[in-house]
N, C-alpha and C positions, 0 to 999 in steps of 0.2 A: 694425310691424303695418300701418300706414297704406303703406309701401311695396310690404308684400307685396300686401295689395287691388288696389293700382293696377298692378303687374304681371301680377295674375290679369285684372283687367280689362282690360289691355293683350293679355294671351294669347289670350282668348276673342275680342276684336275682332279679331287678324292670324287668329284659324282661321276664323271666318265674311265674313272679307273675300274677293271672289270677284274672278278674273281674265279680262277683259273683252278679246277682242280686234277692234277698229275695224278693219274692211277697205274701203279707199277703192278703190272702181270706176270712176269716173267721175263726170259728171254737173252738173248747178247747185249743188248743194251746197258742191264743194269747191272755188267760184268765188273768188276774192279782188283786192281793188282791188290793184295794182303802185304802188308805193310810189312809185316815180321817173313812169311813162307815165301812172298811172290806168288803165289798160286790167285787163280782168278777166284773172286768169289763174290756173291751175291750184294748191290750195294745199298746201304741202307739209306730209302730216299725221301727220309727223310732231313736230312743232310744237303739237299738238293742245293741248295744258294751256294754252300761250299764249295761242292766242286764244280758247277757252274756260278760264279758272282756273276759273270756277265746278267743273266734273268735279273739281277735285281734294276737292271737298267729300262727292262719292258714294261709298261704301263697297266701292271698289274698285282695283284697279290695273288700268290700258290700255295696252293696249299698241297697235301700228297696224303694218298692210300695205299698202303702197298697189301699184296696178297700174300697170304703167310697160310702155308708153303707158298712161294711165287709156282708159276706153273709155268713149266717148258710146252713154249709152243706146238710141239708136237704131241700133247698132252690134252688139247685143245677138243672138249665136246660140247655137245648142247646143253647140259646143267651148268657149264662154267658161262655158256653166251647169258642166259638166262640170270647169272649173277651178276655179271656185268649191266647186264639190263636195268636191273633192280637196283643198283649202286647207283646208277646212273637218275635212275626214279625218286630216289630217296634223295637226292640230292639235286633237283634240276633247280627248284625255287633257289637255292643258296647261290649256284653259282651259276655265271655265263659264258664256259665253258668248259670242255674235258677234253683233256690229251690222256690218253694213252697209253703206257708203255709196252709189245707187244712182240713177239719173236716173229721173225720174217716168215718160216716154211707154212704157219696158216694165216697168216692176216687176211689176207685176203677172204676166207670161209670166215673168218670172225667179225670182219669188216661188212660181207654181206646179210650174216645175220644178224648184226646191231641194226642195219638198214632196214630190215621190215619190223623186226620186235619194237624199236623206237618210233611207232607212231605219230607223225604231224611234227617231229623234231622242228621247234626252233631256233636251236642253236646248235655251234660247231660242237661236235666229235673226231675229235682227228688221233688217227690210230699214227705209230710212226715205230721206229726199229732201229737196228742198224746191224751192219753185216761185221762190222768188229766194237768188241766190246768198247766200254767208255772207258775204261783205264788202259787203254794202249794208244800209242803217240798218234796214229794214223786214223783214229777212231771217227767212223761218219758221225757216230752217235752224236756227239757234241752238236754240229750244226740242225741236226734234224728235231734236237729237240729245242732250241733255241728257233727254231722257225714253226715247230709245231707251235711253241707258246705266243711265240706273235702273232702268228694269224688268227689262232683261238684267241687273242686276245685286242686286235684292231677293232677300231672303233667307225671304222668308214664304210666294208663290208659285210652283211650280213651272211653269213654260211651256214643254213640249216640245214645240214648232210652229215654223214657218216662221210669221212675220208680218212684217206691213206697219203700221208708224208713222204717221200723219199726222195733223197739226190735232187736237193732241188725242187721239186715240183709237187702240187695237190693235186689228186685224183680224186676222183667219186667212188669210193670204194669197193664199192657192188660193181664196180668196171673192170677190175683192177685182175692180173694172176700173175704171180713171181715166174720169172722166166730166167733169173740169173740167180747161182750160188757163191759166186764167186766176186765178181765186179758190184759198186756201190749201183751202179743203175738194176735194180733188181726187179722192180714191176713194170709194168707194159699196162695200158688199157688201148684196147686195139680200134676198140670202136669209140672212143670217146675222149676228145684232147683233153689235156690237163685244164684243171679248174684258175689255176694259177702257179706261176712259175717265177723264185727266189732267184734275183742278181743283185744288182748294187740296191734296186729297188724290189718290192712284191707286185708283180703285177698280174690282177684280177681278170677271168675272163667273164666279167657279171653277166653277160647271157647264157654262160652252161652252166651258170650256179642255179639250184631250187631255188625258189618261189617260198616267202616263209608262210609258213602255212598258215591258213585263218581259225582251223577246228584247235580244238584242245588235246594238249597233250598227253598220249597215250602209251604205256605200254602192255604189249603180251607177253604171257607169264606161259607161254606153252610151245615147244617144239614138237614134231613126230620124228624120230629115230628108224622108225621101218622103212628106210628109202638107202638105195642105193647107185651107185654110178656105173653103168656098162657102155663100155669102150667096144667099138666096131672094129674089128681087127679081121687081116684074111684068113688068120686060121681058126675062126668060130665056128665051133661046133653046133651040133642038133641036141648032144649032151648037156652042152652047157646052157642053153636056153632051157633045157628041161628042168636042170637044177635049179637056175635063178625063179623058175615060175614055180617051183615046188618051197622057196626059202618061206617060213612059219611067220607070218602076218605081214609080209611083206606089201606096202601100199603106193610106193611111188619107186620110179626109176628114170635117171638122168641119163638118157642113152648120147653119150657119143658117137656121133657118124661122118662123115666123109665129107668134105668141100664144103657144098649149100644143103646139106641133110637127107644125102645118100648112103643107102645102105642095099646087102644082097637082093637081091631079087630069086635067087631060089626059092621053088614050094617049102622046101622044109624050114627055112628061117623066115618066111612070111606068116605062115602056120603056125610056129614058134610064138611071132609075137601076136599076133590072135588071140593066141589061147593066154598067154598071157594077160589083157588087155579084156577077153572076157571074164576073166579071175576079178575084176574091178580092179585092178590096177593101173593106175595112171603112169603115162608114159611120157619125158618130152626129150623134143628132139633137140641137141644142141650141138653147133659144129667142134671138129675138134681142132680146127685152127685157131689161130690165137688172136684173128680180127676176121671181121665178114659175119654173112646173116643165112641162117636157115631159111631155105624158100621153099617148103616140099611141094613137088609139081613142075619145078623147073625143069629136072629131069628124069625122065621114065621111072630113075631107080630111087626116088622118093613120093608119088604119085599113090603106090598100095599107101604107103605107111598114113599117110593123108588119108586116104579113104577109109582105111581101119578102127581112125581116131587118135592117132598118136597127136600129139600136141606139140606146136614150133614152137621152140624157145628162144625165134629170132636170133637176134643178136646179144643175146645174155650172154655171161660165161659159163665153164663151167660148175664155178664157188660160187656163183649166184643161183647158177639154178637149185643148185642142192638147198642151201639156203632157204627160198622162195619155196621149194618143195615141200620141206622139213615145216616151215611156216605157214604154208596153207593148208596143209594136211593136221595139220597139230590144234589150228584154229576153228577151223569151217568143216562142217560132217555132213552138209549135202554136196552131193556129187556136182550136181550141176552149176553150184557157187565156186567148186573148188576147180573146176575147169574152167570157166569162166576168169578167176582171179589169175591162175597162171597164164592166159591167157593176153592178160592186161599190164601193163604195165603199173608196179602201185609205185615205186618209187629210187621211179630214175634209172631203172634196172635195163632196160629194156627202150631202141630208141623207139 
């Protein structure tokens, strides 16, 4: 009798233990001292249990990818988001979830384009980093990835999102922009409290978690690269507006502006972006602070850029709008679809 129990309880444990695949991208994370040199060098992850044993206490099996060459974060484009995607496609049926491994200065831009390329995601993706390597004494690494794996891998929450791990806390990824190089607390989402936050306990805030979605799941196999980011500053020229509307197929631009989505009010830089804008160029507006919402109209000196046609990008960031740009332009080639989607909120980007 006593055997049979502990078999059924052995059964029930192998059917709710979930299978967890670690994808190493690059980055400080997967930094480790060289045994013989001392010199920091790339760790081979698949090895993973060794130098963390703790994982093998998590209610899970991991398995690991690594990218060869790994790629430094700052290295980060839309062919590599696109293979990520694909890795991710190729392997959703096997496992119940995917962490990660990814260098902090673009997570954020990599986090918000896994967010729309991952279509109707049902389960966790959670990207995570760390600001010093894993083989140094003081290293965040260690706990972020022991918490990335548990919450990819709990059994009480559902998290069908793109997030970003740090110090602590889940974000919703496409919320998210590094605001620190220095200190472990590195991301900020301004508009949008964390998902949940690691103490003694995990605790979940299930109503700013998605909704798992009912459609099937999808990914896009397409970004557009003819988009760029222009920052409002007071020394912008009439030159430089000429330049940017003369760049060779250029199709979207993520203009940074001022407070709630002010910008000059001069003829010559309203004009500017006109003729820009009558080029078929899509424009949106997003603030360049690091929380709050674009209202164009609230104040005189965003009222033209409304009437022109510029497009609010609310309360997105700036890595999201880019993101979302690069994704709705790469996707949808009627104009009016593609205004319309930036427009809208697909997921989660946007409150």
């Amino acid at each position: 009798m006593q055997a049979e129990r502990f078999f059924m309880q052995y059964k029930i444990y192998k059917e709710i233990m979930k299978n967890i695949l670690v994808i190493y991208t690059g980055g400080t994370i997967g930094m480790v001292k060289d045994s013989v040199s001392g010199a920091l060098k790339p760790f081979d992850m698949h090895r993973i249990y060794e130098v963390l044993p703790v994982l093998k206490k998590i209610n899970c099996n991991i398995e690991t990818f690594q990218c060869d060459p790994i790629i430094d974060s700052s290295d980060m484009n839309a062919d590599k988001w696109l293979l990520f995607a694909s890795l991710i496609r190729d392997n959703y049926e096997k496992y119940d979830g995917f962490v990660i491994l990814h260098g902090t200065d673009t997570m954020s831009y990599t986090a918000s384009a896994l967010s729309f390329l991952l279509n109707n995601l049902g389960k966790p993706v959670i990207i995570t980093g760390s600001q010093l390597p894993l083989g140094v004494i003081r290293t965040d690494g260690r706990d972020n990835i022991i918490s990335a794996v548990e919450i990819a891998a709990n059994n009480d929450v559902s998290i069908p999102e793109v997030c970003i791990f740090f110090d602590n806390k889940l974000y919703r990824g496409n919320r998210t922009t590094k605001i620190n190089a220095e200190f472990f607390e590195a991301f900020y989402s301004g508009n949008l409290p964390s998902l949940a936050k690691v103490g003694i306990n995990i605790s979940y805030k299930q109503h700013l978690i998605l909704p798992v979605p009912s459609n099937k799941f999808k990914v896009y196999d397409k970004l557009c690269t003819d988009v760029i980011i222009m920052k409002i500053h007071p020394a912008i020229s009439k030159e430089y507006l000429n330049a940017v509307s003369s760049i060779p197929n250029l199709k979207g631009i993520v203009m940074e502006t001022y407070g709630s989505g002010n910008a000059p009010t001069d003829k010559w830089f309203l004009k500017g972006i006109k003729n820009i804008i009558d080029k078929g160029i899509l424009i949106m507006n997003v603030t360049q602070c690091k929380a709050g919402s674009v209202e164009m109209g609230h104040y005189q000196a965003s009222c033209a850029l409304r009437d022109m046609g510029v497009i609010s990008g609310k309360d997105i960031t700036t890595e999201a709008a880019l993101a979302k740009m690069m994704f709705v332009l790469g996707n949808f080639s009627d104009k009016k679809t593609q205004t319309e989607l930036l427009n809208r909120n697909i997921c989660g980007e946007i409150s």
